[in-house]
ZAMARGU-4260 file (C-alpha; in steps of 0.2 Angstrom, whole numbers, plus 5000, padded with zeros to 4 digits):
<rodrens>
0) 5169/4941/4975 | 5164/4924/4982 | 5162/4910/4971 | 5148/4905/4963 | 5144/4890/4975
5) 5145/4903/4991 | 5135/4915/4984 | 5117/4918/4989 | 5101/4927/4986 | 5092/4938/4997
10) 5076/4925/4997 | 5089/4909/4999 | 5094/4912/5018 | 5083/4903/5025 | 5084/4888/5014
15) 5095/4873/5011 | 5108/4876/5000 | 5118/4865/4990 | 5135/4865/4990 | 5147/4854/4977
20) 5159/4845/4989 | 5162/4827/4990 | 5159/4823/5008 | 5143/4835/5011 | 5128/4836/4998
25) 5118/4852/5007 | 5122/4862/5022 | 5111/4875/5030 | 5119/4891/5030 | 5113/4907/5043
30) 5114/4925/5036 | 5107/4938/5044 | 5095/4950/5034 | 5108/4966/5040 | 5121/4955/5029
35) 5111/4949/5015 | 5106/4967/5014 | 5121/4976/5013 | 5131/4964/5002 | 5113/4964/4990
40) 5114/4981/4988 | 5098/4982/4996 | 5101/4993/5014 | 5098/5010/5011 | 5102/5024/5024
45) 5091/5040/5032 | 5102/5053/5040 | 5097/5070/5045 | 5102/5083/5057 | 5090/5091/5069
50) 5097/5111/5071 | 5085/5121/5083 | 5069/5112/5085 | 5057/5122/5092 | 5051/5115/5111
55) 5034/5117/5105 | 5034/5109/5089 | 5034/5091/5084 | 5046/5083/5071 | 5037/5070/5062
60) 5045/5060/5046 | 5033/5050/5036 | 5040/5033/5028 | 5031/5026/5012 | 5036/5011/5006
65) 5032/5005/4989 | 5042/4988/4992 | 5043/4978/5009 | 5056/4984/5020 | 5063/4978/5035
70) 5070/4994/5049 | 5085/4988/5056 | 5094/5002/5067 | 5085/5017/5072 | 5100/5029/5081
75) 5095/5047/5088 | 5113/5058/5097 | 5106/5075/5103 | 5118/5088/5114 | 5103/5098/5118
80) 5085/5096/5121 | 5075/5082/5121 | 5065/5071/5111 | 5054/5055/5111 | 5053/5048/5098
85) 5039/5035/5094 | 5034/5022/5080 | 5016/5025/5073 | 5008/5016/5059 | 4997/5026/5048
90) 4981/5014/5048 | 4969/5029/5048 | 4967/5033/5066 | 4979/5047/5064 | 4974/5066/5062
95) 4989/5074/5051 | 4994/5093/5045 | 5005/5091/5032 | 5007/5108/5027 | 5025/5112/5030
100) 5028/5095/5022 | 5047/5093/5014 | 5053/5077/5003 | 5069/5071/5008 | 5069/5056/5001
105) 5086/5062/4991 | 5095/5057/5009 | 5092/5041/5007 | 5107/5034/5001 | 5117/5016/5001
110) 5125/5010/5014 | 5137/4997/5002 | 5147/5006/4989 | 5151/4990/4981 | 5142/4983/4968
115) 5138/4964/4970 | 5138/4952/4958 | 5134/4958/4940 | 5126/4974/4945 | 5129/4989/4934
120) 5121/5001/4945 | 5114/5002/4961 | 5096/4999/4964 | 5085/5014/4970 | 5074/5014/4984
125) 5058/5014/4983 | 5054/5024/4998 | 5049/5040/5000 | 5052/5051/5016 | 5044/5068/5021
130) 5049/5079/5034 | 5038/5089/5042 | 5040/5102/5060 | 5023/5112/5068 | 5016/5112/5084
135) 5001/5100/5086 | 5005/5092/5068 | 5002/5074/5074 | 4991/5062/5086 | 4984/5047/5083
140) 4971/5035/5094 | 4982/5019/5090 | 4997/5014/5102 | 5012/5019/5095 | 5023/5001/5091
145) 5041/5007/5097 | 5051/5021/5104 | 5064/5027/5113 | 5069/5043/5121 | 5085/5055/5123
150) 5086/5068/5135 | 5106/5079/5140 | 5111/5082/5155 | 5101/5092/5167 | 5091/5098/5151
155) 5104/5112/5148 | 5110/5116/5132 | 5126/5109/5134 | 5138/5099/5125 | 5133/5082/5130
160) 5125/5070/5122 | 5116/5055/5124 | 5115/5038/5111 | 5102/5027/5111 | 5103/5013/5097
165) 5085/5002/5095 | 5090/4986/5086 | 5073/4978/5088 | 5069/4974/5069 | 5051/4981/5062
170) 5046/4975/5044 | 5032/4985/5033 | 5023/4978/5022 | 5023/4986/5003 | 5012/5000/5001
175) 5012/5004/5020 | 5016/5021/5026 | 5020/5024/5045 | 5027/5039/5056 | 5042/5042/5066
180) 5034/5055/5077 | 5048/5065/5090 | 5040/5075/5103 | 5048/5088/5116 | 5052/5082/5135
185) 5062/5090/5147 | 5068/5109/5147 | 5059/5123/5137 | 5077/5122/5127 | 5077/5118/5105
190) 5082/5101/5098 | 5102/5098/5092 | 5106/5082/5085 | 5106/5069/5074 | 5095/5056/5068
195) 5099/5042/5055 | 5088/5026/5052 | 5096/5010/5043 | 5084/4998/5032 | 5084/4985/5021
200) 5071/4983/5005 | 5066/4967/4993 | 5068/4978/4978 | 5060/4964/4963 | 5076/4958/4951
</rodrens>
C-alpha cells in the first residue's frame, strides 16, 4: 500500500494535491480514470460468450446504470459470423421487445482482486445488464453514438477471428439506460465469439 501522502481519491485527480516535502508545497498529479478505477475498486467487468447467434436475430444487452459510469474498453473476438455492434441511448425513440429478456447482471464482476485502503469488501455495482436475442427485437429513430464491426474471413465458419478494441471513453449519467445493439453482416452463417465491456463507476463512500 502507498503511503498516506500518495494516496488519492477518485474525485481528487484532477486537483492539486499537497504533498509534505520540504522543497515542494503542491504538485499536480495525472491519473487516468482506467487507474483510479481499478485501484478504487470501482472498474467492474461484462463478459459473455456468443455460442450460435442466429443470422436473423439481433443481440441486444441493455445497460442501466443506477450510479454514473464511465465505458472504457468495449472488446468483441468472433471465429464465425459477423456482427455490428452499435451504441444507442434509450432516450425514448426506441421501439423494444423485451420478451426473451435474461438478467445477467451476476457477470459482472471486478476487475481488481485487491482491496484498497481500508475496504472490507468490494463494493457492488450498481448496474444492471439484460440480455436479450429475436429477430426485429430493436430500432430506434436516434443515431446510434458509437460502433464498430467484426466480420471472419471470407464469412466462412472458420477458425479465424477478428479483435477490434474501441477505447474511445463514453460516460452515462445515473439513471440512464442505453443499448448495445449487435446486428448480423455478412454470410447466412451463426455468431461465435466473445464480447466483454470494461467500466468504471462513482459508487458514493
Amino acid at each position: 500500500m502507498l503511503p498516506d501522502r500518495y494516496r488519492i481519491r477518485h474525485d481528487q485527480y484532477k486537483k492539486l494535491i499537497p504533498f509534505p516535502d520540504d522543497t515542494v508545497s503542491e504538485r499536480t498529479v495525472c491519473f487516468t480514470d482506467v487507474d483510479l478505477g481499478f485501484t478504487a475498486n470501482q472498474q467492474f467487468r461484462l463478459f459473455d460468450e456468443l455460442v450460435a447467434v442466429p443470422a436473423a436475430s439481433q443481440l441486444v444487452y441493455k445497460f442501466t446504470a443506477t450510479n454514473p459510469l464511465y465505458v472504457i474498453l468495449r472488446t468483441i473476438n468472433i471465429w464465425a459470423g459477423g456482427r455490428k455492434y452499435t451504441v444507442v441511448p434509450a432516450d425514448g425513440n426506441e421501439t423494444y421487445d423485451p420478451t426473451g429478456e435474461v438478467d445477467i447482471s451476476d457477470q459482472l464482476y471486478p476487475t481488481n482482486g485487491v482491496l484498497s485502503g481500508d475496504l472490507i469488501t468490494h463494493p457492488a455495482t450498481g448496474v444492471t445488464v439484460t440480455r436479450n436475442v429475436g429477430a426485429g427485437i430493436f430500432s430506434s429513430t436516434s443515431k446510434p453514438r458509437n460502433g464498430t464491426a467484426v466480420l471472419t474471413d471470407g464469412n466462412q465458419n472458420r477458425a479465424s477471428s477478428a479483435y477490434t478494441a474501441n477505447g474511445d471513453r463514453g460516460g452515462v449519467a445515473g439513471g440512464q439506460s442505453f443499448y448495445l445493439v449487435f446486428d448480423h453482416i455478412g454470410s447466412s452463417n451463426a455468431t461465435d465469439g466473445l464480447f466483454m465491456i470494461v467500466y468504471n463507476e462513482e459508487i458514493p463512500t
